[in-house]
SEMI-235154 format. One line per 10 residues: number of its first residue (from 1); their letters; for each residue x, y, z of N, C-alpha, C, CB. Coordinates in Angstrom, 3 decimals. Atoms other than C-alpha are relative to their C-alpha. Glycine has a CB too. Example, Ala and Ser with C-alpha at 12.3 -4.5 7.8 and 13.67 -1.06 7.14 Angstrom:
residues 2
1> as> 0.890:-1.190:0.000:12.300:-4.500:7.800:0.900:1.200:0.000:-0.992:0.027:1.246  -0.820:-1.190:-0.060:13.670:-1.060:7.140:-0.770:1.090:0.730:0.414:0.462:-1.415
***
This chain:
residues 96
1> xxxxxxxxxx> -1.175:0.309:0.775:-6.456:3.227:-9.900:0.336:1.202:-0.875:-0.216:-1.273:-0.851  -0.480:-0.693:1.120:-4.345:5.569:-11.782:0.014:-0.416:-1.434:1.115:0.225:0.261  0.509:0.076:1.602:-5.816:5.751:-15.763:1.062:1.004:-0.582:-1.826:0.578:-0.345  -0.437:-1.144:0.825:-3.219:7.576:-18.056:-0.488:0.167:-1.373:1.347:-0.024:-0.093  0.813:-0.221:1.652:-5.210:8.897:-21.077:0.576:0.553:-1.114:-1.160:0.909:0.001  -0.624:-1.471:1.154:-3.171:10.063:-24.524:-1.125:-0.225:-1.252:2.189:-0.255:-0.862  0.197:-0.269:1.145:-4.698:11.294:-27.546:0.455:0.273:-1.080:-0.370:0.432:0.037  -0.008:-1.167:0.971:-4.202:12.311:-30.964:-1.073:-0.645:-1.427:1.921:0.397:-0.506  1.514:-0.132:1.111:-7.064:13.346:-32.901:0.743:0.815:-1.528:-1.672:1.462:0.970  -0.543:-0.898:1.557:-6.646:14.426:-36.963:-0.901:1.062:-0.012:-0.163:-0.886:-1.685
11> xxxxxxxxxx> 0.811:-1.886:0.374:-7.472:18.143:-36.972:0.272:0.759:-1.320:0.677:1.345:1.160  -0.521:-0.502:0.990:-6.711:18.413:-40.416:-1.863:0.899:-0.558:0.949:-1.445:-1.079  1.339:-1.067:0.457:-10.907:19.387:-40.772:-0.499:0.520:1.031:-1.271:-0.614:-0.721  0.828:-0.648:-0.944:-13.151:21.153:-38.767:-0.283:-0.980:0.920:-1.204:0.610:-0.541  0.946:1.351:-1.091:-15.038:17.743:-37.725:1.004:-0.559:1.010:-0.642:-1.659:-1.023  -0.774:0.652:-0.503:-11.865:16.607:-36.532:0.535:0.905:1.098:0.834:-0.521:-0.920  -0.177:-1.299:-0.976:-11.029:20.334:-34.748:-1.044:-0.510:1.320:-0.625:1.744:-0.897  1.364:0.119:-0.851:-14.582:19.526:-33.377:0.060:-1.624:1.231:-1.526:-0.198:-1.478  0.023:1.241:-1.001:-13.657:15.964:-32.052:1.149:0.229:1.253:0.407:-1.517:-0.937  -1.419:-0.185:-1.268:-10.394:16.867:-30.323:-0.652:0.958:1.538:1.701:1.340:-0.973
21> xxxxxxxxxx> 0.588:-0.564:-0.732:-12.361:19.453:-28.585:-1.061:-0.498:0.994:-0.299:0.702:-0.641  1.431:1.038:-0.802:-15.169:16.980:-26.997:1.082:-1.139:0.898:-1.386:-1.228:-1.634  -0.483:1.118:-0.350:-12.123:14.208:-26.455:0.586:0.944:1.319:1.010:-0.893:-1.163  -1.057:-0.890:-1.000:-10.109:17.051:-24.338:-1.172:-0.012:0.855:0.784:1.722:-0.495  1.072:-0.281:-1.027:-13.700:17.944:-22.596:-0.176:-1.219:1.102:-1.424:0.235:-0.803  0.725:1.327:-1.106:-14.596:14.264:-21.501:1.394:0.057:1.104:-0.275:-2.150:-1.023  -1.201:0.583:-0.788:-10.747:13.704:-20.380:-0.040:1.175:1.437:1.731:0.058:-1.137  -0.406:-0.814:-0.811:-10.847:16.944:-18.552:-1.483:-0.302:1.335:0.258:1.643:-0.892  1.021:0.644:-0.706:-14.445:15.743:-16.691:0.857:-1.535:1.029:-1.290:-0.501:-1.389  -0.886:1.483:-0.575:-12.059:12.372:-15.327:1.223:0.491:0.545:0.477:-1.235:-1.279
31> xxxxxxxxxx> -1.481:-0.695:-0.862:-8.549:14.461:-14.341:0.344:1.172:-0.632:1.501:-0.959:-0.041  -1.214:-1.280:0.132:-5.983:16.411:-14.815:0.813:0.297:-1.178:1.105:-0.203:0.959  -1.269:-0.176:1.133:-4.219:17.514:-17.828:1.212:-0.077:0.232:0.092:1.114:-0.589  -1.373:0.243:-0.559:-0.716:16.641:-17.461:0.888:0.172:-1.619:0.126:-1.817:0.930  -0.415:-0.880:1.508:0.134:17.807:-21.601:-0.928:0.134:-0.416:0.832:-0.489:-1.140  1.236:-0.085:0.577:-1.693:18.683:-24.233:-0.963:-0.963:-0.222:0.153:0.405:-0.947  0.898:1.034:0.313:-3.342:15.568:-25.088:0.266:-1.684:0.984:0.247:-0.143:-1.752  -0.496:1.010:-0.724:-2.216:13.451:-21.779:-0.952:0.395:1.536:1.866:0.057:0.028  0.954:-0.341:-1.311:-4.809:13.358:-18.975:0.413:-1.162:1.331:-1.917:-0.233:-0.539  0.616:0.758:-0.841:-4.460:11.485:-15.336:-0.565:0.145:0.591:0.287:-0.443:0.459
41> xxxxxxxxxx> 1.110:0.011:-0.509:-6.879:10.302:-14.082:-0.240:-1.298:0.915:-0.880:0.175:-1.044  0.227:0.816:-1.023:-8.099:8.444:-10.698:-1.348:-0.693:-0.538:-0.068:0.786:1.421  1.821:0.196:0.273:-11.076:6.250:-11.426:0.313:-1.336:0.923:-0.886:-0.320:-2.109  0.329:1.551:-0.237:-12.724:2.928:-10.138:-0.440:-0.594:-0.888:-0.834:-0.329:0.899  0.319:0.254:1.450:-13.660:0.532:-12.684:-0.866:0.159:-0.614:0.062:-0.848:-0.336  1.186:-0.584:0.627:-16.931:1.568:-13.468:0.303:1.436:-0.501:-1.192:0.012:1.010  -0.477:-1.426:0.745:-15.282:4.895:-14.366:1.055:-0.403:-1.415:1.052:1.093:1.330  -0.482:0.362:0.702:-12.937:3.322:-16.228:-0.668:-0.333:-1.404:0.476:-0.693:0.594  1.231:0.492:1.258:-15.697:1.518:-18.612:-0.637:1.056:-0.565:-1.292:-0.913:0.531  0.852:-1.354:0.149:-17.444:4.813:-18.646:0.724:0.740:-1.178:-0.009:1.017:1.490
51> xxxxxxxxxx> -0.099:-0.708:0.976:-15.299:6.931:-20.141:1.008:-0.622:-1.156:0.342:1.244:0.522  -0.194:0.853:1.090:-13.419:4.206:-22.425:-1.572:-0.068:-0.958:0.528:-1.554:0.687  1.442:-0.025:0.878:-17.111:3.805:-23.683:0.380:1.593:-1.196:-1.822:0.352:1.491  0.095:-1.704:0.476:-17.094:7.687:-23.979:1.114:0.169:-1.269:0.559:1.256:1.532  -1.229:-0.051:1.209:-13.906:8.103:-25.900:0.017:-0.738:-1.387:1.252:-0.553:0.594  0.510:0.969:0.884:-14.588:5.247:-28.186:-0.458:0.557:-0.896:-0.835:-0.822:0.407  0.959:-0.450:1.017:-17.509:6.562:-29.221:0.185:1.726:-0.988:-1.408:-0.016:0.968  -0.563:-1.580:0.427:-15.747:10.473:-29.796:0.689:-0.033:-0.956:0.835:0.774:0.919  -0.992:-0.653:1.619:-12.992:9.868:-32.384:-0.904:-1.246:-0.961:2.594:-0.365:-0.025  -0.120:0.993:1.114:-12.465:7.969:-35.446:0.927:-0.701:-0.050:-0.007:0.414:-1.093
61> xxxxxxxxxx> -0.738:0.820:-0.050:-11.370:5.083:-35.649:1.136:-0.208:-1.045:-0.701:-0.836:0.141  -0.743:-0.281:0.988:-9.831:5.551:-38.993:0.823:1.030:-0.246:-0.576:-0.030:-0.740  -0.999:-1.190:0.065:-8.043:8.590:-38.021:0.690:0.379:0.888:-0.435:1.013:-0.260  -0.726:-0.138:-1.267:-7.344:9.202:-34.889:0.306:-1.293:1.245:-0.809:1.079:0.618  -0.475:0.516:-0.951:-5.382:7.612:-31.814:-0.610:-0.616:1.556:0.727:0.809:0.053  0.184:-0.211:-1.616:-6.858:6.699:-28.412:1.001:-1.306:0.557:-1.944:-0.177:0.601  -0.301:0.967:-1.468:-4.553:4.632:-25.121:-0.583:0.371:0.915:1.319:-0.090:0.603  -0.190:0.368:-1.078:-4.945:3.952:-21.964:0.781:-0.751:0.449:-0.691:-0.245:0.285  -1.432:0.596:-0.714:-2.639:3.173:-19.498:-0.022:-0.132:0.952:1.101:0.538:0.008  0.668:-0.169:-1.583:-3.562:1.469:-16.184:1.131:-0.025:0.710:-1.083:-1.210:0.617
71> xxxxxxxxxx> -0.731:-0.231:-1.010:-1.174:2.427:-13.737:-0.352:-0.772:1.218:-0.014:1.274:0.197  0.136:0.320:-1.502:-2.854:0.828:-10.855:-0.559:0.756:1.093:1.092:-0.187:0.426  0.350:-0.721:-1.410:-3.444:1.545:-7.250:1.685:0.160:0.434:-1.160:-1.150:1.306  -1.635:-0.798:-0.586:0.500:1.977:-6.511:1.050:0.188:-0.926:0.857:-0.889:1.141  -0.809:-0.460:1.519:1.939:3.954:-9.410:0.840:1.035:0.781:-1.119:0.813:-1.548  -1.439:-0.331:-0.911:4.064:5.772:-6.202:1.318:-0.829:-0.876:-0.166:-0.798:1.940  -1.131:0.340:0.352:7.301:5.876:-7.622:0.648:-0.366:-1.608:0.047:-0.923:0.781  0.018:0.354:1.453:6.408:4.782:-11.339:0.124:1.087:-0.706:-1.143:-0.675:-0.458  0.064:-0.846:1.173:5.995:8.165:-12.605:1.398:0.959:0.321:-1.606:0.907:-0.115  -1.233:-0.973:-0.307:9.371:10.802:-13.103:-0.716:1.099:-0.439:1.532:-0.228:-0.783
81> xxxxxxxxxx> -0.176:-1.475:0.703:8.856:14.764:-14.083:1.075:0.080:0.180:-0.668:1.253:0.418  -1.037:-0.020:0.520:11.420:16.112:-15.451:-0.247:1.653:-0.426:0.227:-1.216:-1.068  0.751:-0.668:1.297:10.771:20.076:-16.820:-0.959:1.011:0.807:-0.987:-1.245:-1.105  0.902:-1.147:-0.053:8.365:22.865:-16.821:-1.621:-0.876:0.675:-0.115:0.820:-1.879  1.961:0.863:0.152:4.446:22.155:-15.664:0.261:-0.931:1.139:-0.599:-1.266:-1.896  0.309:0.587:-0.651:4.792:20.929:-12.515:-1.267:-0.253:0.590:0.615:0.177:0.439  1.187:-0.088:-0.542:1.642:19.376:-11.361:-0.201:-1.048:1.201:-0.958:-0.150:-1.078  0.164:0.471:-1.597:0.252:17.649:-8.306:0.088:-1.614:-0.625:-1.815:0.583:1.066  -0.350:1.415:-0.067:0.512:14.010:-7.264:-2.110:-0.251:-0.631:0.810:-0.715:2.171  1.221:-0.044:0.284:-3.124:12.736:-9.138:-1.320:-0.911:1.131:0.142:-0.505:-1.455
91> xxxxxx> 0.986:0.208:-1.408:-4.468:11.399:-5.759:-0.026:1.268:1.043:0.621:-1.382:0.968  -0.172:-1.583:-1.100:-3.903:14.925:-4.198:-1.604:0.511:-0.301:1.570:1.621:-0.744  0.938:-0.425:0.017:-6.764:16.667:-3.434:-0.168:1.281:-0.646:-0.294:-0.100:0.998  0.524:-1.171:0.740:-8.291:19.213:-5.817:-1.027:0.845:0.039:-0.133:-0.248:-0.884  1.224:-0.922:-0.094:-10.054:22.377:-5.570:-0.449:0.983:-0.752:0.005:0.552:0.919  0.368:-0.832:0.913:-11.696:24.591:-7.653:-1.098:1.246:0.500:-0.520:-0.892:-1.055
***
């Protein structure tokens, strides 16, 4: 299922510099950056639980933001670009 992940972390201190930096790491371990603080990501639901756990446990709850956004298994057609940063379809195959 397509997971859309946004963030926003308070980087007004270091600790908070320091969390955004770990939240971007996990998201980027699960997909694709698609903005700065907007990751998709393919999972099954045990991935899902996983890194909801993960994230959870990364910010603050008293400061910063976390969604999710389950798209499904047929989010064909649901999503528009529009703009700069074109990136792949997030069931496309990736290589590094």
């Amino acid at each position: 299922m397509l997971i859309l992940i946004t963030y926003d972390v308070n980087t007004e201190t270091a600790a908070g510099r320091k969390r955004l930096r770990k939240v971007a790491k996990c998201c980027e371990s699960y997909g694709r950056r698609v903005q700065n603080s907007v990751f998709e990501c393919s999972l099954n639901e045990a991935q899902l639980v996983t890194i909801q756990g993960q994230l959870k446990e990364l910010i603050d709850m008293d400061s910063d933001s976390l969604r999710l956004y389950n798209l499904g298994n047929h989010f064909h057609g649901k999503i528009m670009h529009f703009g700069i940063k074109k990136v792949e379809a997030p069931d496309d195959t990736l290589i590094l």
